[in-house]
ZAFIDO-507082 format. One record per residue (C-alpha): z, y, x; residue in one letter. Coordinates in steps of 0.25 Angstrom, whole numbers, padded with zeros to 4 digits, always signed. Example, Ala and Ser with C-alpha at 12.3 -4.5 7.8 and 13.67 -1.06 7.14 Angstrom:
+0031-0018+0049a+0029-0004+0055s
This chain:
-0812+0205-0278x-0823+0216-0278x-0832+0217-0267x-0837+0232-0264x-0853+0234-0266x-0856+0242-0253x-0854+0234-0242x-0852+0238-0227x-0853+0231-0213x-0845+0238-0203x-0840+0228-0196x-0826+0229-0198x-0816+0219-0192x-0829+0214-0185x-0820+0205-0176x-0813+0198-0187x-0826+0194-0195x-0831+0190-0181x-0818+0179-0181x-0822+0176-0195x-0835+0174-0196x-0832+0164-0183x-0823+0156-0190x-0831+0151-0201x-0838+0142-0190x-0826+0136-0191x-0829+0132-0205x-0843+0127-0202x-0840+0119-0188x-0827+0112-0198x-0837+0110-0210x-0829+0117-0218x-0839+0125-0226x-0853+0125-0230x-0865+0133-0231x-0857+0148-0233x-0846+0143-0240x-0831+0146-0234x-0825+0158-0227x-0814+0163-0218x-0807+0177-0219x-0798+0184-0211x-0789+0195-0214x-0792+0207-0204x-0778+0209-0199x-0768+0222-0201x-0778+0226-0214x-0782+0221-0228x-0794+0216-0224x-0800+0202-0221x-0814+0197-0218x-0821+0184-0223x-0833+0179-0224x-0844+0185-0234x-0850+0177-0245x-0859+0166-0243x-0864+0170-0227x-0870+0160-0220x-0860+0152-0208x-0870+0152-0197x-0873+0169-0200x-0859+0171-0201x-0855+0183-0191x-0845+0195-0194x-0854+0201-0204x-0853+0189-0213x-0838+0192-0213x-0833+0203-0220x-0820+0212-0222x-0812+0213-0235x-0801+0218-0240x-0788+0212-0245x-0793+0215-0262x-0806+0205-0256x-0816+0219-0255x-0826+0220-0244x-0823+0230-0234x-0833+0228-0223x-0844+0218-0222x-0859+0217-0227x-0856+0204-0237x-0850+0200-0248x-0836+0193-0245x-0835+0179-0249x-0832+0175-0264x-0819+0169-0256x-0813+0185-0252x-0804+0186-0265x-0798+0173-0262x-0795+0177-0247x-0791+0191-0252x-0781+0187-0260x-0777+0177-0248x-0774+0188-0239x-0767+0199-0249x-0757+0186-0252x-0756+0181-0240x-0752+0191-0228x-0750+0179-0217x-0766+0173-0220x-0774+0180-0209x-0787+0170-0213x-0792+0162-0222x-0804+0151-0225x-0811+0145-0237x-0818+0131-0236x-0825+0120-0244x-0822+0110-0232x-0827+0096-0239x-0815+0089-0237x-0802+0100-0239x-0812+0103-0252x-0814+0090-0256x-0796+0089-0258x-0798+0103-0266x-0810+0096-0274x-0798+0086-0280x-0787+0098-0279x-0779+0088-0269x-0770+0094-0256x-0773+0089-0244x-0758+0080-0241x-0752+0082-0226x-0755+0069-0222x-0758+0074-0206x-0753+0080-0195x-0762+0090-0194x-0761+0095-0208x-0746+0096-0208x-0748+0105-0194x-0760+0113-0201x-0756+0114-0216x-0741+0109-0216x-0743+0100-0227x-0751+0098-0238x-0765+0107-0241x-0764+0112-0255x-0772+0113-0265x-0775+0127-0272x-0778+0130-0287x-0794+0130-0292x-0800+0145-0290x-0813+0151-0292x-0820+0158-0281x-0821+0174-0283x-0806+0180-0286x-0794+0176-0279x-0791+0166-0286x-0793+0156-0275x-0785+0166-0266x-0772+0165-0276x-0773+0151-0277x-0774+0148-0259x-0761+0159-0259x-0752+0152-0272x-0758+0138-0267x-0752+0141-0251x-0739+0148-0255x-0729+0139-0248x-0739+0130-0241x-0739+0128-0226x-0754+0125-0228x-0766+0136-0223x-0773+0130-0232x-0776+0127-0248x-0785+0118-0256x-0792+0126-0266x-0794+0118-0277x-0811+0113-0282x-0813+0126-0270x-0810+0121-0256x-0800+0128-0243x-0795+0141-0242x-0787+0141-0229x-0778+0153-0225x-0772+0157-0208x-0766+0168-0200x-0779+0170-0196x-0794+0165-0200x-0793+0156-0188x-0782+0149-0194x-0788+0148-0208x-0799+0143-0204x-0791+0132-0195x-0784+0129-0207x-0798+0126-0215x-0801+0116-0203x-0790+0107-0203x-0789+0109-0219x-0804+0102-0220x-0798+0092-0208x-0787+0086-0214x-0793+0085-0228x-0804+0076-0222x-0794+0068-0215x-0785+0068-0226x-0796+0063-0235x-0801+0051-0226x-0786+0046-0225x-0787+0045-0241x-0799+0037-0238x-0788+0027-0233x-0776+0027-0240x-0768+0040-0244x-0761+0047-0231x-0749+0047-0225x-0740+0060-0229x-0732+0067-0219x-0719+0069-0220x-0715+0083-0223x-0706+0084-0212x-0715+0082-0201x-0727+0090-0209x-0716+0102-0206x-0714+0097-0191x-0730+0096-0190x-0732+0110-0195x-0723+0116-0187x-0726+0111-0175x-0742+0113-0178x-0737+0127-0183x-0727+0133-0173x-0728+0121-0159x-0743+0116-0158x-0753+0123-0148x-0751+0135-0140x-0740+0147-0144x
């Protein structure tokens, strides 16, 4: 990735950074980062851009400006900052992926703490065979700075129902039709590995059958809440 020397700040796809650099409060009111750590992007529809977060700005200043434009080769386009060191990874997310519309990295303690040991999170609860329709894999080990991280979330989700991936020694890297729904995704991710962690306190859990993780998914999927 190769970031342009001379920046600019014309506020392109100004609504979209505004939706963006809302989300992330989700992040903070979940716990699911600390300090300037994490991000959310979002891929600027009908063109090869997306937006995400620049390097190392501070949640609680965190407007449009700290969000910035890039294109699909992860090169700023528009914005005042440097994009995160996360853009390559999300980059190459969105060229391999046509159906990701968002996307969301975290080093939520308890999802992290499953990647630490390079262990899936087992579907042993309703909710995660509506949200993930089984297990939450575990990716391959990736240092931050190419795309690396990036191929191993898209080689790691081919044929998983899941939005999101384990990365291994790193933390999650969720994926959505939308940033909405990525960062929805990095929410119940941190939920049920907690939960799932507690019930291992106690004795190992109770798998689901995989016939009624199907019925569960496509019931949360295709009947639950208004259509």
């Amino acid at each position: 990735m190769s970031t342009p020397t001379a920046r600019t700040d014309r506020g392109t796809h100004r609504r979209l950074r505004e939706e963006v650099a809302a989300l992330h409060g989700h992040l903070v009111r979940y716990q699911l980062v600390t300090w300037t750590a994490g991000n959310v992007s979002a891929r600027v529809p009908g063109e090869d851009l997306f937006v995400i977060k620049a390097s190392g700005v501070d949640y609680e200043s965190l407007d449009w400006r700290g969000v910035v434009v890039c294109d699909l080769d992860g090169n700023l386009v528009d914005g005042e900052h440097a994009p995160s060191s996360d853009t390559a990874a999300h980059a190459f997310v969105y060229r391999s992926r046509s159906d990701v519309g968002g996307q969301v990295h975290t080093h939520s303690p308890y999802a992290t703490a499953w990647a630490a040991r390079g262990e899936s999170i087992p579907c042993v609860l309703t909710a995660m065979a509506d949200e993930f329709g089984g297990p939450i894999p575990v990716g391959p080990f990736a240092i931050i700075g190419d795309d690396s991280i990036g191929r191993g979330v898209v080689a790691t989700l081919e044929g998983s129902r899941s939005p999101a991936v384990l990365m291994q020694n790193h933390g999650v890297f969720t994926i959505g039709k939308d940033a909405r729904s990525a960062v929805k995704a990095a929410v119940m991710t941190e939920d049920v590995a907690r939960t799932v962690h507690l019930s291992r306190q106690h004795g190992e859990p109770l798998p689901i059958p995989q016939d009624a993780v199907d019925r569960l998914f496509n019931r949360y999927q295709n009947v639950y809440g208004q259509r």
